[in-house]
C-alpha positions in Angstrom: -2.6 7.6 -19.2 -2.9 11.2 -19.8 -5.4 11.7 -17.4 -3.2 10.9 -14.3 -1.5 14.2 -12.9 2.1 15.5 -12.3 3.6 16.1 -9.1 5.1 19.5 -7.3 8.8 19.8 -7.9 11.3 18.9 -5.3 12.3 20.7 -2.9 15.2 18.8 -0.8 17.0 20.5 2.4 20.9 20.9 2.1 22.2 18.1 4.2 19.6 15.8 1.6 21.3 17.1 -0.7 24.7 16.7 0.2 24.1 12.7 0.8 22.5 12.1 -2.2 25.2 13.1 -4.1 27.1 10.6 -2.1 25.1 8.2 -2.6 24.8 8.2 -6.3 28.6 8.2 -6.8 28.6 5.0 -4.3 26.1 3.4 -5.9 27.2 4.3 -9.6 31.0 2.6 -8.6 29.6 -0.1 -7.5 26.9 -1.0 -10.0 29.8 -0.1 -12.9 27.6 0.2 -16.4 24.4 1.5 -14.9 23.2 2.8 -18.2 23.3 -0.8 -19.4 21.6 -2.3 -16.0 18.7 0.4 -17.1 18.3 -0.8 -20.0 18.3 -4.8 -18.6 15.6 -3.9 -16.5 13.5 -1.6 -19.1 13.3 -4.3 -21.5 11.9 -6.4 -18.5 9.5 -4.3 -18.2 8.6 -3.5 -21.2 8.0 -7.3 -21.8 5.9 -7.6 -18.7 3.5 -4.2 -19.9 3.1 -6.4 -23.1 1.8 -9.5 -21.2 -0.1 -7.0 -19.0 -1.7 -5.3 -22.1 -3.0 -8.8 -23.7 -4.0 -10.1 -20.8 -6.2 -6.8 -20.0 -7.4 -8.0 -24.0 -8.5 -11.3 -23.6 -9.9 -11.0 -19.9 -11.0 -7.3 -19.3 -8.1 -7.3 -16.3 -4.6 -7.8 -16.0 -5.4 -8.9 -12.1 -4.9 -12.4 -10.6 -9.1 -13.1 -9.1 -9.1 -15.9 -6.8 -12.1 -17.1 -4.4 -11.9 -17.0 -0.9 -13.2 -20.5 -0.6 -10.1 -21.9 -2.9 -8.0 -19.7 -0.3 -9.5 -21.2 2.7 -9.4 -24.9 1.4 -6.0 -24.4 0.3 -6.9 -25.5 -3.3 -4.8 -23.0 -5.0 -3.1 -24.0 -8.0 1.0 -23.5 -8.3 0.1 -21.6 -11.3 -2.4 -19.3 -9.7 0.4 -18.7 -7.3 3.3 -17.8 -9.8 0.7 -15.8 -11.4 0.1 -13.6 -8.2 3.5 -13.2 -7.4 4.3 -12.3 -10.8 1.9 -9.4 -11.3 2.3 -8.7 -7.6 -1.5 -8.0 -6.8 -4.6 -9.8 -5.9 -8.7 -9.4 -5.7 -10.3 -12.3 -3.8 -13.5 -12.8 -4.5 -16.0 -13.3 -2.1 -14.0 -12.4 0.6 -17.2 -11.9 3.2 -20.6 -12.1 2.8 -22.4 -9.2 0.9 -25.0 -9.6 3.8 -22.5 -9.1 6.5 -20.4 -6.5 4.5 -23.7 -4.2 4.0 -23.9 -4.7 8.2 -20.7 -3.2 8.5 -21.3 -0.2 6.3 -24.4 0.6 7.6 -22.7 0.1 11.4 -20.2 2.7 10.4 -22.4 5.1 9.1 -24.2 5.2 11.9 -21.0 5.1 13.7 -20.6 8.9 12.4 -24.2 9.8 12.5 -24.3 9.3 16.4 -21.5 11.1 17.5 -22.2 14.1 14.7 -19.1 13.4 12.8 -20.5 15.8 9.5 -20.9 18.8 12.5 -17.1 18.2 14.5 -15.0 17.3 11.0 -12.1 20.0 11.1 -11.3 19.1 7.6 -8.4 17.0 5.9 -4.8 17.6 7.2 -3.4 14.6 5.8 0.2 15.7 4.2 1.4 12.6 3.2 0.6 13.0 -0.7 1.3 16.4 -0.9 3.6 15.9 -4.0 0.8 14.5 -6.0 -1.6 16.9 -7.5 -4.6 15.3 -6.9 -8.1 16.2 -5.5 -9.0 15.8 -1.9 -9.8 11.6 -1.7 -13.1 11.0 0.9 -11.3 9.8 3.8 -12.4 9.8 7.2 -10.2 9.9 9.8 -12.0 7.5 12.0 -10.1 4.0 13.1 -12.2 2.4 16.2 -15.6 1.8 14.9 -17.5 -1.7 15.6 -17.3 -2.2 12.0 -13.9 -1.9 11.1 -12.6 -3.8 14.4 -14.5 -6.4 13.6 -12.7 -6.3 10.2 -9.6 -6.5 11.6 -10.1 -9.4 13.6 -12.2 -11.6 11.7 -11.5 -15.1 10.8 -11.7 -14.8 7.1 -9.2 -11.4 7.1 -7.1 -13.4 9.3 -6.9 -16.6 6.9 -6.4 -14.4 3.7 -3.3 -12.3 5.4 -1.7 -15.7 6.0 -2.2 -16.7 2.0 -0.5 -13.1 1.3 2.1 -13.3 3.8 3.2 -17.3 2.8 3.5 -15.6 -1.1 7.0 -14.1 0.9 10.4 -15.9 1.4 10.1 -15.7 5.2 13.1 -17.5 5.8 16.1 -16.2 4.2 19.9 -15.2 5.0 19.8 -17.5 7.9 16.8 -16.1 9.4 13.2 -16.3 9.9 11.7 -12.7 9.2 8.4 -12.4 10.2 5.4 -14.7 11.3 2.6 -15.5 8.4 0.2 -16.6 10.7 0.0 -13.8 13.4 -1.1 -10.1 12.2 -0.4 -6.7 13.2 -3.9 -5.0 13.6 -2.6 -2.0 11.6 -5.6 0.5 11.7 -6.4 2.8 8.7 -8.8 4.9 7.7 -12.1 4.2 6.0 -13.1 6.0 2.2 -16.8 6.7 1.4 -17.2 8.1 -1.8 -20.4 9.2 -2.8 -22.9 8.9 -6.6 -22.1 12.3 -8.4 -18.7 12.2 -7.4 -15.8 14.2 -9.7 -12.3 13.8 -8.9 -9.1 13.9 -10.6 -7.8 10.8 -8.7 -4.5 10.4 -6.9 -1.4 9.9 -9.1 0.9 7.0 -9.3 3.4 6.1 -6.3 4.7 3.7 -4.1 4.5 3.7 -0.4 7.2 2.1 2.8 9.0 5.0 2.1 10.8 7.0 -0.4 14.0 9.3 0.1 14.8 5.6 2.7 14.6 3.6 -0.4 17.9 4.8 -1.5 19.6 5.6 1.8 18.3 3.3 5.0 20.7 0.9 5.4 18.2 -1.9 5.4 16.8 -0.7 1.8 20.2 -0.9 0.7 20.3 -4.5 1.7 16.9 -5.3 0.4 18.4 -3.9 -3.2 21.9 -5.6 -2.8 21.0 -7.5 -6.0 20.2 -4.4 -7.8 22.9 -2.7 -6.7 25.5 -5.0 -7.5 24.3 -5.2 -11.3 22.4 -8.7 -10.3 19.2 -8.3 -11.4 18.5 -11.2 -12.0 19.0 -12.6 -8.5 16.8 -9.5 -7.2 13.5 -11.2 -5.6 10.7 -8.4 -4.3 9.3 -11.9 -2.4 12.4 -12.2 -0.1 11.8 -10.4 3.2 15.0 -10.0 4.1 16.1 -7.0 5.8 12.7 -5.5 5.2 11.6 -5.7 8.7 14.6 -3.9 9.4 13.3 -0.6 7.6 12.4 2.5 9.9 11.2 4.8 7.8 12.3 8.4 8.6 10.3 11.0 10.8 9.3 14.1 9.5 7.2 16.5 11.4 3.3 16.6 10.1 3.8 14.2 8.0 2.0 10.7 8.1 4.1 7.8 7.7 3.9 3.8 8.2 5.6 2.2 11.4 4.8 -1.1 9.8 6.3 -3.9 7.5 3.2 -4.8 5.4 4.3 -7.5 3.0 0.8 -5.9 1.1 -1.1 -3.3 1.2 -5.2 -3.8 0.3 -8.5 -2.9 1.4 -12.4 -4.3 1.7 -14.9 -2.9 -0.7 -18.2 -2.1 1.2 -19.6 -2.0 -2.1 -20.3 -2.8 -6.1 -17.6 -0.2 -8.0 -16.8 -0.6 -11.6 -13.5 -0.5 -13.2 -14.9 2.7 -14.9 -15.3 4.6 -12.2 -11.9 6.5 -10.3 -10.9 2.9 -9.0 -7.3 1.9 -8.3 -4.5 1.1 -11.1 -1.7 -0.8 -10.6 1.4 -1.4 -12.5 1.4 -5.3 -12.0 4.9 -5.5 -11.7 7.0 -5.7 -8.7 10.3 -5.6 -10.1 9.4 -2.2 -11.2 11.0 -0.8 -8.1 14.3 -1.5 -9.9 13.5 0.9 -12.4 12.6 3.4 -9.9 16.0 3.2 -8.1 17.8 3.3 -11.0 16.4 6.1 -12.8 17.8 8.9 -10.5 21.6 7.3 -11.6 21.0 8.7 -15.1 23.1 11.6 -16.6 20.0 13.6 -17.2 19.1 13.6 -13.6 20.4 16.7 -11.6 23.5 15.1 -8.8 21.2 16.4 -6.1 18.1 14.7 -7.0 15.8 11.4 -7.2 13.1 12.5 -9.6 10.6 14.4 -7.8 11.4 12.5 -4.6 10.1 15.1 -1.3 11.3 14.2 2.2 8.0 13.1 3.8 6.1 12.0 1.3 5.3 9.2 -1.1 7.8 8.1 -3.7 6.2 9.9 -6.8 5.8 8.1 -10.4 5.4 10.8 -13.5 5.6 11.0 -16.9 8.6 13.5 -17.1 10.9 10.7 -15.4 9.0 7.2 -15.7 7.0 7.6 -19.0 7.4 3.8 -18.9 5.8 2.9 -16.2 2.7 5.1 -16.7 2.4 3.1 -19.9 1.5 -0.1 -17.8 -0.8 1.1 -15.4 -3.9 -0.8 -15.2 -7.4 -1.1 -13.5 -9.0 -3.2 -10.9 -11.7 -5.8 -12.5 -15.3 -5.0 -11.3 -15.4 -5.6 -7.7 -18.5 -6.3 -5.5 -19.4 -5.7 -1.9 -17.0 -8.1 0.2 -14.1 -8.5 -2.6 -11.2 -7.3 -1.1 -8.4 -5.9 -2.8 -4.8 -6.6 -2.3 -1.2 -4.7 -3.8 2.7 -6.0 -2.6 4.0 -3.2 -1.0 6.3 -2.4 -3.9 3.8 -1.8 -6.3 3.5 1.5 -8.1 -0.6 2.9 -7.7 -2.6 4.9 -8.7 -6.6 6.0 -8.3 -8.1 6.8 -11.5 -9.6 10.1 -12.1 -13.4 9.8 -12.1 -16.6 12.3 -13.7 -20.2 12.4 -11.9 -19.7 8.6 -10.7 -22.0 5.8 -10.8 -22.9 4.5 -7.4 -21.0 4.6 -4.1 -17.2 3.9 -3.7 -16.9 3.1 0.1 -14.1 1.1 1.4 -12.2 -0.4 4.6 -8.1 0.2 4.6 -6.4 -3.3 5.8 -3.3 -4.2 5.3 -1.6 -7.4 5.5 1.6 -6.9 8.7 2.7 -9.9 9.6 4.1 -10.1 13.2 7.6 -8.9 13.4 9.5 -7.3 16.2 9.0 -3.9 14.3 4.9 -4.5 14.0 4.8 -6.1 17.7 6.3 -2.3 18.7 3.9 -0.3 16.5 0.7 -3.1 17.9 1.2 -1.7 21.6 1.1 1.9 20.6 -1.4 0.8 18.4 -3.0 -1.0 21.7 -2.9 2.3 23.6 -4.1 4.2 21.1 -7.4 2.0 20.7 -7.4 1.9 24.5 -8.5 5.8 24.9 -9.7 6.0 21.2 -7.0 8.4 19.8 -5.6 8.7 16.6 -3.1 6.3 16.0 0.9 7.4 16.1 1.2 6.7 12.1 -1.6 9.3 11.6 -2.5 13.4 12.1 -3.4 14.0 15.7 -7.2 14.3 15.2 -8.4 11.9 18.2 -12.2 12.7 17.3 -13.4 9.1 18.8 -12.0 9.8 22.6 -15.7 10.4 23.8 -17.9 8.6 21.0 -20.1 6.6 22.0 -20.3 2.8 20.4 -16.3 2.6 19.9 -15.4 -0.7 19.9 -14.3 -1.3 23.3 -11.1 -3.7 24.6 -13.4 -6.1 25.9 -14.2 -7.1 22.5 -11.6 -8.0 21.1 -11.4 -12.1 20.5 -7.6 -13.9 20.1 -7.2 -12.4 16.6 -7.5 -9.6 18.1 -5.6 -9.2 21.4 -3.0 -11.3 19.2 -2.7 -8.6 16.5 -2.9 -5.8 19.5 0.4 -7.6 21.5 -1.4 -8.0 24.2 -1.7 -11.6 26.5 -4.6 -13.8 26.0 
């Protein structure tokens, strides 16, 4: 995948410093022959990129495709679901009507046109993938539009976050982790990419943190299987402990007070697999391999391979040629497919030259209700309230006196439900 792009070196403060070096000597004593637990978990992964690479052959895409109707009716096979949960990602098919879907794209266009969002736009200050060297993505910092509220809280998105969310162990160690059925209405941000359109793409990472991976307390729990030379017994579907994970403030930097069991978003429109769409490496076990790597003897004490404070967990060819190797595209998608990754997964966008057609999509994740998403859904709820940014995002607050926000009246029991508020 040559065309992906390298990342800015790291640049760690002392006291990071200081305890990961403490942390790699922990964690080296106590996984004993780490070397050889590397090389358990490479040859994993190399057999799952082989898999990956024949069924990209025979099919044209290594992704799971289900329909939403099989979804609804609950007519999805046990082999469709092992399937999904072992290449960790999803498109369903027909998630809304393209009728309804061109609605909403046309809605939030003239969303912006109204309230002369092309005149007011300050530019991008986003900072959270400022360790990928990647060209400026078309996102538009807007979060309270008709159309995407009505996104959020619509029947269908609500019935397709509870598939996702039951593909998780909710109930382990003694506990029940999170709700399937209730959703955090975790707002995002909206892409519209337009025909003619070159870009170098946005280069593969993971999300839900990245120095925390290795030194929250809760990650370290999540990974105790890992950790403890086990991994075997490690399964990215438990959700234990994960709820648990506070990702650490950093000042300007966006971050995600959310558990999402996956991350995904609603294409507005037809795109191509050819055309700067989103890879995946469909494997979620792959995070092993990420937390490993910095244990090696070529890696410098103080450092987790290109790992920044602040920003997303960086994937490159100097320090996970491996990975890159298994990267792979989206199918075709059309307008009201929606597009779905476990929070794990490694992702990438594709670089793109003069593109064919549009690229617009809707950001919405699946956050199942949790005590840590019920906290974030009433700042969320007081955010939408005034029409401000929300807390996880740069302090832009462009829609606190546009006209046609979606207003608190109308939101229906998805809604106020996903917002913590009474019905």
């Amino acid at each position: 995948m040559s065309n992906y792009h390298t990342f800015e070196s790291a640049v760690l403060p002392e006291h990071y410093r200081d305890n990961i070096v403490r942390m790699k000597r922990a964690l080296r004593a106590q996984i004993g022959d780490v070397d050889a637990l590397f090389a358990e978990v490479s040859a994993f992964i190399e057999a799952e990129i082989i898999s990956i690479k024949q069924q990209h052959a025979r099919t044209g895409s290594a992704w799971p495709v289900l329909d939403y109707p099989s979804i609804a009716a609950g007519h999805v096979t046990d082999e469709q679901l092992a399937m999904i949960r072992r290449r960790g990602c999803l498109v369903i098919k027909g998630h809304f009507p393209t009728e309804q879907v061109a609605e909403w794209d046309k809605g939030l266009l003239q969303y912006l046109d109204d309230n002369a969002f092309d005149a007011i736009y300050r530019g991008p200050v986003d900072q959270f993938f400022g360790n990928l060297d990647a060209s400026r993505p078309e996102i538009f910092p807007v979060y309270w539009s008709r159309s995407q509220m009505q996104v959020r809280q619509h029947e269908r998105m609500a019935t397709a976050q509870s598939f996702l969310n039951r593909l998780w162990k909710t109930h382990s160690r003694g506990q029940q982790w999170f709700d399937p059925d209730v959703n955090a209405l975790y707002p995002d941000r909206v892409r519209r990419r337009p025909p003619g359109t070159t870009s170098k793409g946005l280069g593969p990472h993971t999300d839900s943190g990245a120095l925390e991976r290795w030194l929250h307390p809760a990650y370290l729990k999540v990974f105790d299987n890992i950790y403890r030379n086990d991994f075997k017994a490690y399964d990215p579907w438990d959700a234990a402990y994960r709820t648990e994970v506070d990702e650490y403030a950093y000042q300007d930097t966006v971050k995600c007070s959310a558990f999402r069991t996956f991350q995904g978003w609603t294409a507005l429109c037809d795109m191509k697999a050819d055309q700067g769409v989103l890879h995946t490496l469909p494997i979620p076990e792959a995070m092993a391999y990420l937390l490993l790597r910095p244990l090696l003897n070529d890696v410098p004490e103080d450092e987790l391979c290109g790992v920044i404070p602040g920003k997303v967990l960086p994937v490159s060819k100097q320090w996970h040629p491996l990975l890159v190797e298994g990267l792979s595209p989206i199918p075709d998608v059309e307008a009201g497919d929606s597009v779905w990754w476990h929070c794990d997964v490694i992702h990438s966008v594709a670089p793109v030259a003069n593109q064919q057609g549009w690229g617009n999509v809707m950001y919405v994740p699946a956050a199942p209700m949790c005590a840590k998403n019920r906290r974030y859904a009433k700042d969320v709820f007081n955010a939408f309230a005034v029409g401000a940014s929300p807390s996880d995002f740069p302090r832009e607050d462009y829609e606190k006196d546009w006209k046609g926000r979606f207003s608190v009246e109308e939101l229906n029991e998805i809604g106020r439900l996903g917002l913590a508020k009474p019905l």
